[in-house]
C-alpha positions as CSV (number, residue, x, y, z in Angstrom):
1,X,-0.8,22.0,6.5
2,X,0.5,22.2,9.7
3,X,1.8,20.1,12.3
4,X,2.2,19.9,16.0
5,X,5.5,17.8,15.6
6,X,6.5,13.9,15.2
7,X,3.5,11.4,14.9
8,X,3.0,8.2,17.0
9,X,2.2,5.2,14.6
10,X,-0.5,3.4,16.1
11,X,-2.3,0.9,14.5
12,X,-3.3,-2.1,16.0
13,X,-6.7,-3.2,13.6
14,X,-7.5,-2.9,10.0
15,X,-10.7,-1.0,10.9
16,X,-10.3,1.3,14.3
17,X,-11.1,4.7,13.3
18,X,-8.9,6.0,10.9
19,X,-7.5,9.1,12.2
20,X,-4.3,9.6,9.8
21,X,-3.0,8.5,6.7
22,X,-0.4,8.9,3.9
23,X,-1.3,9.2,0.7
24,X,0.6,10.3,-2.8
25,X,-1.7,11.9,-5.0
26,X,-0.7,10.7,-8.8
27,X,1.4,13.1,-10.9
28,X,3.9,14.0,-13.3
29,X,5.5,9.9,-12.5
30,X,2.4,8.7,-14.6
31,X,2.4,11.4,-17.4
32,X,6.1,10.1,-18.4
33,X,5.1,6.7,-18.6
34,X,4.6,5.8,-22.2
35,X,2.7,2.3,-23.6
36,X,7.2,1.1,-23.9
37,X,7.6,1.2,-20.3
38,X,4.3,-0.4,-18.7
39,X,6.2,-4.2,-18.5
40,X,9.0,-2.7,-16.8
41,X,6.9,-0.6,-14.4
42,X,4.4,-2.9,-13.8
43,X,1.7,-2.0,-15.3
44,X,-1.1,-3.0,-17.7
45,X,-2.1,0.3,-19.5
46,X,-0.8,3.6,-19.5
47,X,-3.7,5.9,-17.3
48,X,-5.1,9.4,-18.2
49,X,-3.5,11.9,-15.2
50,X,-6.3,14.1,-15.1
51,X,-8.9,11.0,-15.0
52,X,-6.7,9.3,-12.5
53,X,-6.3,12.4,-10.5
54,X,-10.1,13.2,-10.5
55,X,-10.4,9.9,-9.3
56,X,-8.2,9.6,-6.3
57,X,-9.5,13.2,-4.9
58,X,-12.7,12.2,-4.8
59,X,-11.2,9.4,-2.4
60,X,-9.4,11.8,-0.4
61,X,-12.4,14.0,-0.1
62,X,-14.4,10.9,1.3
63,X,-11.5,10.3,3.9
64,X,-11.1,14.1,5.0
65,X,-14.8,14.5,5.2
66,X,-14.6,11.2,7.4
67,X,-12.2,12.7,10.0
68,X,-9.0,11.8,8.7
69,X,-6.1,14.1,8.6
70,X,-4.7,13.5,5.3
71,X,-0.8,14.0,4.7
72,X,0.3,14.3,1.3
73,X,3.8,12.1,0.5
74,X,5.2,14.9,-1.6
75,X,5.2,17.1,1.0
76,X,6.0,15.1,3.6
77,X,9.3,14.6,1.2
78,X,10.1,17.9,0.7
79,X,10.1,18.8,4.2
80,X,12.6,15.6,5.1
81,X,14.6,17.0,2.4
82,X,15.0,20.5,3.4
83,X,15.6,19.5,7.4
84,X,17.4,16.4,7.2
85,X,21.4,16.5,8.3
86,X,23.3,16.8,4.8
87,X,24.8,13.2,5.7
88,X,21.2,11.8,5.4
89,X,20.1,13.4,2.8
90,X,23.7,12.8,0.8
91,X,22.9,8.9,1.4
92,X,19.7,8.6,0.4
93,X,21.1,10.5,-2.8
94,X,23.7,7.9,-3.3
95,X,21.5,5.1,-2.7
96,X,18.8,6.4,-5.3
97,X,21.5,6.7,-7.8
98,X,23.0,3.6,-7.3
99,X,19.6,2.4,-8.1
100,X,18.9,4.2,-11.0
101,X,22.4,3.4,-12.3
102,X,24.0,6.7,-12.4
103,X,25.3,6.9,-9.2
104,X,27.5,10.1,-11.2
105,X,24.2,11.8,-10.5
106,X,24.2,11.9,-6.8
107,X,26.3,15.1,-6.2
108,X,24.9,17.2,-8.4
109,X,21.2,16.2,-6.8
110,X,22.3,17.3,-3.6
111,X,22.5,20.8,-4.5
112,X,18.9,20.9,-5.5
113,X,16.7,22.4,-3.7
114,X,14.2,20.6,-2.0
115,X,10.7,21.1,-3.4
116,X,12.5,20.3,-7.2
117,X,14.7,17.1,-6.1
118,X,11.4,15.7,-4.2
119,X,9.7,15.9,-7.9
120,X,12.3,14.6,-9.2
121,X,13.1,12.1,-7.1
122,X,9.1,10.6,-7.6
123,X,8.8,11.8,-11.3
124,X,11.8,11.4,-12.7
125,X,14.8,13.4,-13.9
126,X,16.3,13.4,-18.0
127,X,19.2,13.7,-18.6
128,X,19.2,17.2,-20.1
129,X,18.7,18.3,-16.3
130,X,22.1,17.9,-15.7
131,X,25.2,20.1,-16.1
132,X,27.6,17.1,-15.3
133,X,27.6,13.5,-16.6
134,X,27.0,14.6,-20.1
135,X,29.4,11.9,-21.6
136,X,28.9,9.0,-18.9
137,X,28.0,5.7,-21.3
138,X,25.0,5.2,-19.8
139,X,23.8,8.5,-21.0
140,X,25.3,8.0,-24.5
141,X,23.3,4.9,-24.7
142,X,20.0,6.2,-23.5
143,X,20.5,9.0,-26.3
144,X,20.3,6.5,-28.8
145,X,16.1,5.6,-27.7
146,X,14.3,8.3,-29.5
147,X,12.4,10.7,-27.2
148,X,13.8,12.5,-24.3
149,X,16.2,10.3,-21.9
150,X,16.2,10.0,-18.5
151,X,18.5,9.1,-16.2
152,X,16.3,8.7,-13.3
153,X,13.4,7.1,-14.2
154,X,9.7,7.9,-12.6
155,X,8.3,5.7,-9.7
156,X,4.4,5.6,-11.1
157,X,3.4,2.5,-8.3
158,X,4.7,5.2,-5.6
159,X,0.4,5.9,-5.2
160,X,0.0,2.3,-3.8
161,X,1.4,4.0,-0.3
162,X,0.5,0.7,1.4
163,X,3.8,-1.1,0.1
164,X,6.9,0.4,0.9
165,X,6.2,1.4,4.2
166,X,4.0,-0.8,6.6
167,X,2.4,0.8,9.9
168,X,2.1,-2.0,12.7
169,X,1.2,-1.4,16.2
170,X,3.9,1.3,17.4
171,X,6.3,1.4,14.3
172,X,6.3,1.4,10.5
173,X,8.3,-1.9,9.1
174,X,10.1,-0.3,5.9
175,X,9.2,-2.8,2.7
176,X,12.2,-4.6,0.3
177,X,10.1,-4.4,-2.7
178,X,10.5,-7.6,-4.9
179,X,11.0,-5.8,-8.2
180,X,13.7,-2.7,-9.2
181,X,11.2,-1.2,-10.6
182,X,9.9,0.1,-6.8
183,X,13.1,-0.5,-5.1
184,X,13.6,3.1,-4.4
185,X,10.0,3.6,-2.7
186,X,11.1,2.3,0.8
187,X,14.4,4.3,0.2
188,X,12.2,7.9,-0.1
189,X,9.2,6.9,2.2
190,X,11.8,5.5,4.9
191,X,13.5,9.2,4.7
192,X,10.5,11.1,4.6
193,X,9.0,9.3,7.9
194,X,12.3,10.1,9.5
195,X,13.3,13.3,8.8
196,X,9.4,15.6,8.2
197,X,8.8,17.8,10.6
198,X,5.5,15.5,10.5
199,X,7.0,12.1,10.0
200,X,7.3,9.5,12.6
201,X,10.7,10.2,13.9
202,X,12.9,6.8,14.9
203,X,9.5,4.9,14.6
204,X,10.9,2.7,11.8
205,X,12.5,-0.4,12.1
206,X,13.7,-3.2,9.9
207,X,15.0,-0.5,8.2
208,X,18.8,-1.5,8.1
209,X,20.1,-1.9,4.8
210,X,20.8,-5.8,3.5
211,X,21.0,-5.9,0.1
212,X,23.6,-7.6,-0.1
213,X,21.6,-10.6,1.4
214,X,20.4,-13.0,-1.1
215,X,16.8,-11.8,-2.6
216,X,14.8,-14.6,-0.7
217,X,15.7,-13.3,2.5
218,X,14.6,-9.2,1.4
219,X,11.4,-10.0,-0.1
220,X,8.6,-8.0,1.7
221,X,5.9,-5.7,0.7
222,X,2.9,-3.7,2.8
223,X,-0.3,-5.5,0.4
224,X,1.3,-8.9,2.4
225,X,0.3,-7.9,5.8
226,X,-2.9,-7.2,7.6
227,X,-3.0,-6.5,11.1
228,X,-5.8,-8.4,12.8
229,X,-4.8,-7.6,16.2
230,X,-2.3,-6.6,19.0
231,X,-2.1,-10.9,19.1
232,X,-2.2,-11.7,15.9
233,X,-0.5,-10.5,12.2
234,X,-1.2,-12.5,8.3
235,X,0.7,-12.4,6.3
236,X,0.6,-13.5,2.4
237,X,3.5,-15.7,0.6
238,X,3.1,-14.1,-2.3
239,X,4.8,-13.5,-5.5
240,X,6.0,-10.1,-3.8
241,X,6.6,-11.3,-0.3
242,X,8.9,-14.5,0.0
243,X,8.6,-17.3,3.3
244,X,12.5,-16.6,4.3
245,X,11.9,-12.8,4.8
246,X,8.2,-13.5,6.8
247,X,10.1,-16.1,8.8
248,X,13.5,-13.5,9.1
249,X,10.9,-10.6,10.2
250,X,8.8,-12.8,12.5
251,X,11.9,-13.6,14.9
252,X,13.8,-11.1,14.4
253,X,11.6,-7.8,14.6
254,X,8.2,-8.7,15.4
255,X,8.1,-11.7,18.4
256,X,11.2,-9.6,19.8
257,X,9.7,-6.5,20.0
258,X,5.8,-6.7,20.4
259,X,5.3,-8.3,23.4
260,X,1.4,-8.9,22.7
261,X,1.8,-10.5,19.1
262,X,1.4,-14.9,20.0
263,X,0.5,-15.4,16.5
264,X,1.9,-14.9,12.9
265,X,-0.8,-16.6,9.7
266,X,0.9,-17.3,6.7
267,X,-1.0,-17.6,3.8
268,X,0.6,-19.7,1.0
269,X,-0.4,-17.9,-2.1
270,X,0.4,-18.8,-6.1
271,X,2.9,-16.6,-8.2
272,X,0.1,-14.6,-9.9
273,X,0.2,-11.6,-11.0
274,X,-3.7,-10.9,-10.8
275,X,-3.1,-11.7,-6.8
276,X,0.2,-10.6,-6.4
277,X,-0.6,-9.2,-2.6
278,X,-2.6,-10.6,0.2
279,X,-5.0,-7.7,0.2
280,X,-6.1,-8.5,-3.1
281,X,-7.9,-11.8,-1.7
282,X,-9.0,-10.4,1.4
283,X,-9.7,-7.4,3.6
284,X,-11.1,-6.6,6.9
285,X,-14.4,-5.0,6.7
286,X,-16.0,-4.7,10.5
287,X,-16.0,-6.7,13.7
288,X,-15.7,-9.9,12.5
289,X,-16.6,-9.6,8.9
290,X,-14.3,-9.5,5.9
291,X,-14.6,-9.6,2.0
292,X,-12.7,-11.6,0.3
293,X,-11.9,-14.2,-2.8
294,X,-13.8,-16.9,-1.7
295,X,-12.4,-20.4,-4.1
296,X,-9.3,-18.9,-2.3
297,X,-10.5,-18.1,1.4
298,X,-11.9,-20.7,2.0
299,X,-15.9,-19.3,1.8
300,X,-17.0,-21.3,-0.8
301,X,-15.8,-24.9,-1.1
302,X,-13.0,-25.4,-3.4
303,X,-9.9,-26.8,-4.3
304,X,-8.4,-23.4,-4.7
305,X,-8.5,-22.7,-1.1
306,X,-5.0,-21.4,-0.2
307,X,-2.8,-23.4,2.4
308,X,-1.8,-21.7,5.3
309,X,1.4,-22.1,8.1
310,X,1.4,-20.7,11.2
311,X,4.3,-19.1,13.3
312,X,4.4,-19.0,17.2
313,X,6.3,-16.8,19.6
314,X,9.1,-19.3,20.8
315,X,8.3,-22.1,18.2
316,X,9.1,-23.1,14.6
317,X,6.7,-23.0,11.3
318,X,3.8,-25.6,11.4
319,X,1.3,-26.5,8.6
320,X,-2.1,-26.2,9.5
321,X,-3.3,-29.2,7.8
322,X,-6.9,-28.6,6.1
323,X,-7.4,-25.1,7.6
324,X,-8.5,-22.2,5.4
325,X,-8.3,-18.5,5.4
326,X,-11.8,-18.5,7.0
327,X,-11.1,-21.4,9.6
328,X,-8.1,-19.2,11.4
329,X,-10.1,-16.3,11.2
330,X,-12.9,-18.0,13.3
331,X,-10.8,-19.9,15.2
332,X,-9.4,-16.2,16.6
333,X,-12.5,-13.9,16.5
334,X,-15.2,-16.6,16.8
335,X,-17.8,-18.5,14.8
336,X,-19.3,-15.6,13.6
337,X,-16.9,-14.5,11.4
338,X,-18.1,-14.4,7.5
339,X,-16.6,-13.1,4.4
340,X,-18.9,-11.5,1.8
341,X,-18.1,-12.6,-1.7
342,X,-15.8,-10.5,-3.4
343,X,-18.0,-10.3,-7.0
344,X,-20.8,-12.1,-5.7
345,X,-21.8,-15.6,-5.5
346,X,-21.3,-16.2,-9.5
347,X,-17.8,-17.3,-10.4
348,X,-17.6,-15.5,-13.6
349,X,-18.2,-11.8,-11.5
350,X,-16.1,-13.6,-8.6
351,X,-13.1,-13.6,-11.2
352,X,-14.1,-10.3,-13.1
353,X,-14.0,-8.7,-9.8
354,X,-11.4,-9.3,-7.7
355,X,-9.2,-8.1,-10.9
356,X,-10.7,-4.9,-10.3
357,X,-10.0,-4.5,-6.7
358,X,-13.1,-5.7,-5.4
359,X,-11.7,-7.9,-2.6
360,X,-9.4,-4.6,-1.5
361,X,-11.6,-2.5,0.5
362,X,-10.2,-0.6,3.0
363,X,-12.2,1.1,6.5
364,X,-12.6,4.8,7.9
365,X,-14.5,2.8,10.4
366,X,-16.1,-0.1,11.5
367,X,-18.6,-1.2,8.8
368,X,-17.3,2.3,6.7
369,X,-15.6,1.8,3.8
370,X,-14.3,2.9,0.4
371,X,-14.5,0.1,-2.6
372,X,-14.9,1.2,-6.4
373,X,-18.4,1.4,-8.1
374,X,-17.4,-0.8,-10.2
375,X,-17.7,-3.4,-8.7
376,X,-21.4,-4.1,-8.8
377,X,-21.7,-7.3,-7.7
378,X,-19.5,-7.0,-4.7
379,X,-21.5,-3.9,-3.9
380,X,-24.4,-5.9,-3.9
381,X,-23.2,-8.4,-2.1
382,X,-22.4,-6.2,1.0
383,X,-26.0,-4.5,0.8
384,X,-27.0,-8.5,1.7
385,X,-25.0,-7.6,5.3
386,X,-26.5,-4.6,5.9
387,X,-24.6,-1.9,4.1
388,X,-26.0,0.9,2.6
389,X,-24.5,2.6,-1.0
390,X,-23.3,6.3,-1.0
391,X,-21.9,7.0,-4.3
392,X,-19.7,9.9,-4.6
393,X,-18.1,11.8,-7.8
394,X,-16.4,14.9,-8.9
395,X,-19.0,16.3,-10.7
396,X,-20.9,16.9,-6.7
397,X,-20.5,20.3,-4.9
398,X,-18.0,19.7,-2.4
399,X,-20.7,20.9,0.6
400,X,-23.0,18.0,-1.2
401,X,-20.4,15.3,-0.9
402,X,-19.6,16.4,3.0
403,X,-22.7,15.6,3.7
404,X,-23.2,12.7,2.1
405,X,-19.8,11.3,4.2
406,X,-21.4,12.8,7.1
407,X,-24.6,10.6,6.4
408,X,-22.7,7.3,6.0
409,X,-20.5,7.5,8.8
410,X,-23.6,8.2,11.5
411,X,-25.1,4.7,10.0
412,X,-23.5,1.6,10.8
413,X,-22.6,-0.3,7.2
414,X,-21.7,1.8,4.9
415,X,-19.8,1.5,1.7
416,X,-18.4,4.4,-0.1
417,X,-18.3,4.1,-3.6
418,X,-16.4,6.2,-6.9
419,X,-15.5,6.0,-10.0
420,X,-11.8,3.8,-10.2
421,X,-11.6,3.5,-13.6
422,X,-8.8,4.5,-14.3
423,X,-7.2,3.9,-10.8
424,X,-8.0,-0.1,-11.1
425,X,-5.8,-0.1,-14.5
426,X,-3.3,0.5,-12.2
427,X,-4.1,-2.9,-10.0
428,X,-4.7,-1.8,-6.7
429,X,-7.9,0.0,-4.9
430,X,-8.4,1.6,-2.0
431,X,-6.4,-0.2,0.8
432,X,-3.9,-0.2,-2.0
433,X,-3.5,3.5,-2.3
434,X,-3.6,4.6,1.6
435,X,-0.9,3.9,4.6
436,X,-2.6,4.5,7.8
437,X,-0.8,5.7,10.5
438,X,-3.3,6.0,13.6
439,X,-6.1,4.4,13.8
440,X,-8.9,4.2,17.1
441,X,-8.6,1.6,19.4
442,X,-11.5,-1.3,19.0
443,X,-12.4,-4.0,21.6
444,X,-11.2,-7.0,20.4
């Protein structure tokens, strides 16, 4: 694919026109994850590659076919690597290392060349790989497991692009990921920004390195933060995304630097793993419409609706007493704001659903969106506010599927639908697996 040169981030709106966008297509990372590792890396079942691959093309299809220029991470990656300054590139190295715990490995990686160290530094590297470093302890130890070591392990969550790297307004905020088993995504989606011949250049910022900082205070990941507006940001207090590093980035990055921004929403969520992120809850679907988990967002009467806080250019953290999700949103956009039940209006589906991604739709444009077919009754749902079902698969000619896109986007609501079965093992749909990086302008 070629490129004209560095990018511009610009994203102002969760569902201007998306233009570009990031995406890692799932690879050799998932084939070396056995059923042993899913606790450590996060996940609930080992996936089938070609399945999962199947799966997410058909995605990318629907967002090429759309009018998105699609750029693939890995080679994004290997072209940072091969025309960064050795200094960089011998950091990020080091840094990797250090994270892995073999920071022995570092010099021998740098004489890689770059299309093999950018697989290796997403899939993994054994230890066999290596001509130095054979009698390190670490490596003794991990000879001792049966099967074939490694001293770098894979990075399988590296497909949920939206975390380590966050696109807001004019620059991409670079993510502290809350667990080691994705602390080294910022570290190679950072670098590739930088340094690709197609990357975004200097557009990065809270990007200096403060790990030596106590974890509350680096605590921050990309599902946490929707972008309503050029005036106003929420953001979820999650289990992945801690209040000291929201209130850290607020005043120091955000207010200081985006001169529009008036208004940051914090949503005070529970320590749950089956709503570890914001966007799992809620997503922006069109002008003023959203779907969402409603106990939680307030669209439904409950006692599970969520708290949220409130942060003010120039002033401190306030409480917003009774207010919902829903109640802020309206009290921006205006009274006609809704959110269609994620799963329905049937609690038992509401649950069911929002496990598999339901509430984490993301747009190619107003009232266009991708969601997995799946999720039947959240499908249903939206066909109640006026969207209309395409469903897409593999098995379609190519020409067939174009068309089908074409079709959608021409009516005003539509939702695109395909198979995520095995992608929503995984826990995260689409707004999970794409990063955009321009979007369309909309009136406010």
């Amino acid at each position: 694919m070629q490129h004209s040169g560095k990018v511009s981030i610009d994203v102002d709106s969760e569902v201007g026109r998306l233009r570009r966008v990031l995406i890692h297509r799932p690879g050799d990372e998932i084939v070396r994850m056995t059923q042993h590792d899913l606790a450590g890396m996060l996940f609930d079942d080992i996936l089938a590659p070609t399945e999962t691959q199947r799966e997410h093309d058909v995605m990318v299809d629907i967002m090429r076919a759309a009018g998105a220029e699609v750029e693939l991470f890995h080679e994004l990656l290997e072209s940072a690597l091969a025309s960064a300054p050795d200094q960089s590139r011998s950091e990020l190295l080091e840094r990797i290392c250090e994270c892995g715990g073999a920071p022995e490995l570092a010099e021998e990686l740098s004489t890689w060349p770059a299309a093999r160290l950018a697989h290796g530094l997403i899939a993994g590297v054994y230890w066999d790989e290596f001509r130095t470093s054979r009698h390190s302890l670490a490596h003794l130890r991990d000879e001792l497991a049966a099967g074939r070591p490694m001293a770098l392990r894979p990075i399988p969550n590296l497909m949920f692009m939206r975390d380590p790297c966050i696109s807001v307004y004019d620059h991409v905020l670079v993510a502290r990921m809350a667990t080691n088993a994705r602390a080294r995504e910022p570290l190679v989606v950072a670098f590739a920004l930088r340094w690709a011949a197609s990357g975004a250049g200097e557009a990065l910022e809270f990007a200096e390195d403060d790990v030596t900082r106590d974890s509350t205070f680096h605590s921050l990941e990309g599902g946490d933060v929707l972008v309503l507006s050029r005036g106003v940001l929420m953001i979820g207090c999650s289990e992945r995304t801690t209040a000291q590093t929201i209130e850290r980035l607020a005043h120091e990055v955000l207010f200081p630097r985006h001169a529009d921004l008036q208004s940051i929403y914090v949503v005070m969520m529970p320590h749950m793993r089956s709503v570890m992120h914001l966007d799992t809850i809620l997503t922006q679907i069109d002008r003023g419409l959203f779907v969402g988990h409603a106990p939680m967002v307030g669209a439904v009467r409950s006692d599970d609706a969520l708290p949220i806080a409130c942060l003010r250019r120039g002033a401190g953290a306030r409480l917003l007493g009774n207010a919902t999700v829903v109640d802020v949103l309206r009290e921006e956009f205006g009274d006609d704001v809704e959110v269609v039940p994620c799963g329905g209006d049937d609690p038992l589906f509401q649950e069911r659903e929002q496990w598999t991604d339901g509430a984490n739709a993301v747009c190619m444009a107003p009232g266009r969106i991708l969601l997995y077919a799946r999720n039947t009754h959240t499908v249903a749902a939206l066909t109640k506010h006026g969207f209309h079902e395409i469903r897409l698969a593999a098995v379609l000619p190519a020409e067939q599927r174009a068309q089908l896109v074409a079709e959608g986007m021409a009516a005003e609501r539509t939702v695109f639908t395909f198979s995520g079965s095995e992608l929503s093992r995984a826990r995260g749909g689409g707004r999970c697996l794409t990063m955009p990086l321009v979007r369309d302008r909309i009136d406010r």
